[in-house]
N, C-alpha and C positions, 0 to 999 in steps of 0.2 A: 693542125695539131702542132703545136709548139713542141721541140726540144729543152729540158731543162735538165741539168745538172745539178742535183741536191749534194752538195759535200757535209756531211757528218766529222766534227774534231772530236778528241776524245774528252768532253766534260760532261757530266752528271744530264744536264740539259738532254745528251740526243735522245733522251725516251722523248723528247718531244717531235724529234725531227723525222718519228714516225707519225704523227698528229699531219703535222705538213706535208708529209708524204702521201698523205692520205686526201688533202684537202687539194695538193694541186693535180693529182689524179680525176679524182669527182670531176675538176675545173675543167679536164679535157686535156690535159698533157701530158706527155712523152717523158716520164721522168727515170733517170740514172741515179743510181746511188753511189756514190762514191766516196767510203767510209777510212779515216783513216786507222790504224790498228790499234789504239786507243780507245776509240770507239765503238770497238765490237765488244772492248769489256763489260759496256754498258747496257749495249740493244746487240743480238748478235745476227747474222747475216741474211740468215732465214728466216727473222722478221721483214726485214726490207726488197728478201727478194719478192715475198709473197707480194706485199704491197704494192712491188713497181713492176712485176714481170721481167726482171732483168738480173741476169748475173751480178754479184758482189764481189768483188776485191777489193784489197788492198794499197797491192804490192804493182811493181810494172812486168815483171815476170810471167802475168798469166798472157793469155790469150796472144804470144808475141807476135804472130804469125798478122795480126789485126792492128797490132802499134797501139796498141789500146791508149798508150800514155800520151800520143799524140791524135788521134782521132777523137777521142772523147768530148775535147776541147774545142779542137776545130770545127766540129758538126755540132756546137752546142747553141741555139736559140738565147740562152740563161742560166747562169748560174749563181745560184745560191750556195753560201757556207752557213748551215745554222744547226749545232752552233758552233761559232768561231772564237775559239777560246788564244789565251796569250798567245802559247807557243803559235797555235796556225798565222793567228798573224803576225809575229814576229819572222816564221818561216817564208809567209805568201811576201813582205815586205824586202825581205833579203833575196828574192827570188831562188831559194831552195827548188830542190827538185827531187825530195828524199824517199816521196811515196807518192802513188799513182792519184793523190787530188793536188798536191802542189808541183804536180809533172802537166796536170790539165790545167791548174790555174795558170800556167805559161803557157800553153798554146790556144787557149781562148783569146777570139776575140770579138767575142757577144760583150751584153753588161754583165757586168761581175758585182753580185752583193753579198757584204760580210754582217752576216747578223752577229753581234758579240757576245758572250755567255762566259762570265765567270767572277768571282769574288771582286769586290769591291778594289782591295787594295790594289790586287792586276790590273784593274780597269783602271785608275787614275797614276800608275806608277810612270813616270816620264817614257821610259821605254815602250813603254806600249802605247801610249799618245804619239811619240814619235812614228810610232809604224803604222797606225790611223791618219795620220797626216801625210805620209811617203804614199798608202796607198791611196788617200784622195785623189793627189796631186797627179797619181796617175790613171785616172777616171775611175776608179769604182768607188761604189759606195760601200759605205760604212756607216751603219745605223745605229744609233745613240741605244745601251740597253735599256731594258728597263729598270724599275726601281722596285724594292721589295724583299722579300722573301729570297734567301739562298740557302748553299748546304748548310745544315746543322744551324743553330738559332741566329745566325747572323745575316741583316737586311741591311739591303741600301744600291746602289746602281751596280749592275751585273748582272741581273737577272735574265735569263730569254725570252722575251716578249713571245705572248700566244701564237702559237700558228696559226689562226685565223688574221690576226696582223700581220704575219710578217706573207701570208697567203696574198692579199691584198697588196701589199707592197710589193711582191714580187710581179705581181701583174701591172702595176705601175709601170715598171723596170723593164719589162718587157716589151709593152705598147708606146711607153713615149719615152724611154731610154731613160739613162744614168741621169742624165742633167735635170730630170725632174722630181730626183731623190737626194739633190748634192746640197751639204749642209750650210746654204747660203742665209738660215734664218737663227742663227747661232744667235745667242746675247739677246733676238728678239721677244718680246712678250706678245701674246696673242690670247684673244679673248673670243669664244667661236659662241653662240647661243645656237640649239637643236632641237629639232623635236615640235611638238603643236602644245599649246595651252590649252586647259579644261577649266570652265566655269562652270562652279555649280548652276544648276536650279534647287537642288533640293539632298539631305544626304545620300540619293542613289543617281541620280542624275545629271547629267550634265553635256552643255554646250562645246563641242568639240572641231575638230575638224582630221583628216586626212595624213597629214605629215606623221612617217616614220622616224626621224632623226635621221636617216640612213646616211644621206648629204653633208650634214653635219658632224655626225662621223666621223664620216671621210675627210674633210677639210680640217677636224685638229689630230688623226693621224698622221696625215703629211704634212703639215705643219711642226707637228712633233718629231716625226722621220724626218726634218729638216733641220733640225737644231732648236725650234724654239721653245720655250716656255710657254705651254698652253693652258689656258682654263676655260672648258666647258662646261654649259647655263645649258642644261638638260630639262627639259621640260616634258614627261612622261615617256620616256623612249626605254624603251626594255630591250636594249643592247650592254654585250659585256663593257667595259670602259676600254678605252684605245689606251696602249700601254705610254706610258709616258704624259699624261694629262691628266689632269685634276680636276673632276666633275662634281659639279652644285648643283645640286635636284633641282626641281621649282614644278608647280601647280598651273596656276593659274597665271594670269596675264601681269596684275599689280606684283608677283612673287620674281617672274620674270625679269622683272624692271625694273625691280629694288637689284636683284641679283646681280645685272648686269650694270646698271648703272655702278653700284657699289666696285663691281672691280674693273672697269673700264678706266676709270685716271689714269694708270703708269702706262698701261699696254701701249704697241705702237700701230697694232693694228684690231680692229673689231668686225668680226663679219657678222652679221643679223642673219644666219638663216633659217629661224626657227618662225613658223607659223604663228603668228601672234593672235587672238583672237580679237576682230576689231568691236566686239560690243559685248556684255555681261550683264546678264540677267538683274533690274535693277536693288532685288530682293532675291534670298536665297530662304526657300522654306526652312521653318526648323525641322521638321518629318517630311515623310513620303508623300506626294502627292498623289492623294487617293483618285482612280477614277471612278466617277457616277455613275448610278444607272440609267440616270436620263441620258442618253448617246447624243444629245443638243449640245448638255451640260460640259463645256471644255474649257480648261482653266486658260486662262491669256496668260501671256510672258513680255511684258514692259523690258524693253534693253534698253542700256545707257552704255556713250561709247567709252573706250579703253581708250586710255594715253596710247600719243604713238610714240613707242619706245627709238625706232629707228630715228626721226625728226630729233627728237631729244637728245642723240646721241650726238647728234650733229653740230646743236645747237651748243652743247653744254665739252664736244672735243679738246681736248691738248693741243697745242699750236706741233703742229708736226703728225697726229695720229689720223691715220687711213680708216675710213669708215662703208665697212660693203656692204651693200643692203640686198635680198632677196628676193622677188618677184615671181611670185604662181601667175603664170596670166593666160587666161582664154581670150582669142577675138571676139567681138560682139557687133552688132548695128554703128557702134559708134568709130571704130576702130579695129588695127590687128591688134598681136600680142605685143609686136615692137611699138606700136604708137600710144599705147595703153602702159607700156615700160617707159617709154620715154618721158612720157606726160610724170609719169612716177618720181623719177630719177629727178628732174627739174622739182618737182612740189617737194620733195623730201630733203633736199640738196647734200646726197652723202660721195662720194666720190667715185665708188661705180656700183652698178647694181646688175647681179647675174638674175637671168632673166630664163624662167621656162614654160616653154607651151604645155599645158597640162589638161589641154583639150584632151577630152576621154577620160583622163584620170590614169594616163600612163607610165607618168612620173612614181605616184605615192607608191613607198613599201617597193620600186623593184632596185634590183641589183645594179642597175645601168643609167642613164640621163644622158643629154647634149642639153646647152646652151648660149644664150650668147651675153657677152660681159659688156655692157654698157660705159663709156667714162663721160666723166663730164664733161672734158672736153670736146665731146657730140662720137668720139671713136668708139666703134664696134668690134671685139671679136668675136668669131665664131670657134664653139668648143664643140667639136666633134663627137659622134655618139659612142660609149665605152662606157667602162665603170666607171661608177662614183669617185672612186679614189682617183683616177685616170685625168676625170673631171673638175677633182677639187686642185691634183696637179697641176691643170691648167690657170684654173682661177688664181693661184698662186705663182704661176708664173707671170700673169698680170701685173698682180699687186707686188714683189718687186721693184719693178723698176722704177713705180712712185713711194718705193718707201726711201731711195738715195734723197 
C-alpha cells in the first residue's frame, strides 16, 4: 500500500478532487488530504475525511505533538496537488511555507505532481509559466490542463482534467517516477490509432476482433501529459477521451486508413496500435442474414484482404517521422512470439514495433500489459508488467531518443 498525499487548492475544481479521492482509494492506497483553507469553501472537511479515513487540516497548529507539517511529507510515497490553482503554485514555487500543504510540499521528497486548475488567463499569464518552469526544473511535474468548459460560460485551457486521468497518471508517477511524466514532448505532434476495426457482414453483424483501446489510451494520455499535441484514430472503443487529445471515430478498416493517413503528414511521431482487421467481408448484405431451416443450409463469407495501413505508413513517411507498429502475437509450430515479431518488424519496415504475448487472451480489455519494444536496429527492450499507462510510459521513453 502506497502512501499518497492528495493536496486540495482552493479553486471551484476540488469538488473533483473528491472524484480522485475516491478512485485512488479503490486503487489500493493510503491517501491524506491535505486541503488548503480555500479549499474547504468549496468541499468541506467531512467530505474528505469520510473518503480517506484520515483527519483534515489545514493549518500547522493541529496535531503539534506529531509535527504533522513535517511528517506528512517525509513519509509520503506521492503527492498529488489537484487542483493546483495560480496562487499554490506561485506559493509551492517561491517555497512558501504558509499552510500545512506547502509546509509538506517542502519536506517531501517522493514525486511531486501539480495538476493545474484555473481560468485561462492565469494559465498563460507569464508569471505563472514562470513558476511551471521553476517547478520543473526542480523535478516535479506539472501537467498541461485541460481545455474546455470553466467557471461561468468561458472555455479554453484550465480546466482539471477527469480524475480518472489524472488517477492514472498518478500511478505512472509513482511506479516509474517524475521522469516519465516530464514535458519532454512539448512542440511535438503525435498521431496514436486505438481500439479494433468492425467489418460488416450484413446491417447487424460484423467481423471483429478483441482490442479494448485501452493501450491506446494510455499512449495519447502520456503523450498528452507530456506536452504533445495528440490526435486519436479511435476505432470503436467506448472510453471517456483522455483530456488533452483530439479523438476521430472510425468503423471499419478502409475508415481507419483514410483517418490516419489524412493526419499523419505533419506529426513527428505515429504509433499503430489499433487492431486493424486484416480481411473484409467481400460483400456486405443489404438486410439481415436470415437463418434457414435446413440446418445444412449455411451462408459462406468470401473475404478480401484490407490494405495494410501500418506498411503504408512507412512507405508514404516524412523524412524525419517515427513510425511504431503494434503486434498481438501468440507462438505457434512455426516460431515464438519474438520470432513471429521479428519476422514483422523487418516485412513492415516501421521503426519499432512493441510486441505482446496474448497467448490466452490476457492482454484484451485488462487494466495491466508488459511488452517488449522491438528496433530496427535488431535492439530489444523489455517493458515490465504494470499498467497500461506505466507501459505506454515506457514505450515513450523509447521513442524519444530517436525522435533528436
Amino acid at each position: 500500500m502506497s502512501r499518497i498525499v492528495l493536496g486540495v487548492a482552493g479553486g471551484v475544481a476540488a469538488y473533483k478532487a473528491a472524484l480522485l479521492l475516491r478512485a485512488l482509494t479503490e486503487a489500493g492506497h493510503d491517501v491524506r488530504v491535505v486541503p488548503t483553507p480555500g479549499a474547504l469553501h468549496f468541499v468541506g472537511a467531512a467530505t474528505f475525511e469520510a473518503l480517506s479515513g484520515h483527519p483534515v487540516t489545514t493549518d500547522v497548529w493541529s496535531d503539534v505533538p506529531e509535527v504533522a507539517h513535517v511528517r506528512i511529507g517525509q513519509t509520503a510515497d506521492l503527492v498529488v496537488v489537484a487542483p493546483a490553482t495560480a496562487d499554490l503554485l506561485a506559493r509551492a514555487a517561491a517555497g512558501r511555507a504558509d499552510d500545512l500543504l506547502t509546509a509538506t510540499l517542502l519536506t517531501a521528497h517522493c514525486p511531486v505532481v501539480f495538476v493545474p486548475a484555473m481560468h485561462t488567463e492565469m494559465w498563460l499569464h507569464p508569471a505563472t509559466q514562470d513558476n511551471v518552469a521553476t517547478l520543473r526544473r526542480r523535478g516535479s511535474v506539472v501537467l498541461p490542463p485541460a481545455v474546455g468548459r470553466l467557471t461561468g460560460p468561458d472555455s479554453g485551457p484550465g480546466r482539471l482534467p477527469e480524475p480518472h486521468d489524472v488517477a492514472a497518471l498518478a500511478q505512472v508517477a509513482l511506479t516509474a517516477g517524475p521522469d516519465a511524466l516530464r514535458a519532454d514532448l512539448a512542440g511535438r505532434r503525435v498521431v496514436v490509432s486505438a481500439g479494433g476495426t468492425r467489418e460488416p457482414l450484413d446491417p447487424v453483424r460484423y467481423l471483429g476482433n478483441r482490442s479494448s483501446g485501452k493501450q491506446g489510451w494510455a499512449l495519447a494520455r502520456v503523450a498528452a501529459a507530456r506536452g504533445a499535441d495528440v490526435t486519436l484514430v479511435a476505432a470503436n472503443v467506448d472510453l471517456p477521451a483522455p483530456f488533452g487529445v483530439r479523438v476521430v471515430p472510425v468503423g471499419t478498416a478502409e475508415e481507419l486508413r483514410a483517418a490516419v493517413l489524412a493526419e499523419a503528414p505533419d506529426a513527428d511521431v505515429v504509433v499503430m496500435t489499433a487492431a486493424v482487421a486484416d480481411f473484409r467481408p467481400a460483400t456486405v448484405a443489404a438486410a439481415k442474414l436470415k437463418k434457414k431451416d435446413d440446418p445444412a443450409e449455411v451462408p459462406e463469407v468470401r473475404l478480401v484482404r484490407n490494405p495494410d495501413v501500418l506498411a503504408e505508413l512507412v512507405t508514404k513517411r516524412a523524412a524525419g517521422q517515427l513510425v511504431v507498429g503494434f503486434a498481438a502475437e501468440t507462438g505457434d509450430a512455426d516460431g515464438d512470439v519474438l520470432a513471429h515479431a521479428r519476422a514483422k518488424l523487418a516485412r513492415k519496415g516501421c521503426d519499432l514495433l512493441v510486441v505482446n504475448d496474448v497467448s490466452g487472451g490476457g492482454v484484451f480489455g485488462r487494466p495491466d500489459n508488459a511488452a517488449v519494444v522491438l528496433a530496427a536496429d535488431g535492439s530489444a527492450t523489455q517493458v515490465p508488467h504494470g499498467s497500461k499507462d506505466a507501459v505506454a510510459a515506457a514505450v515513450w521513453q523509447t521513442v524519444l531518443p530517436r525522435l533528436a
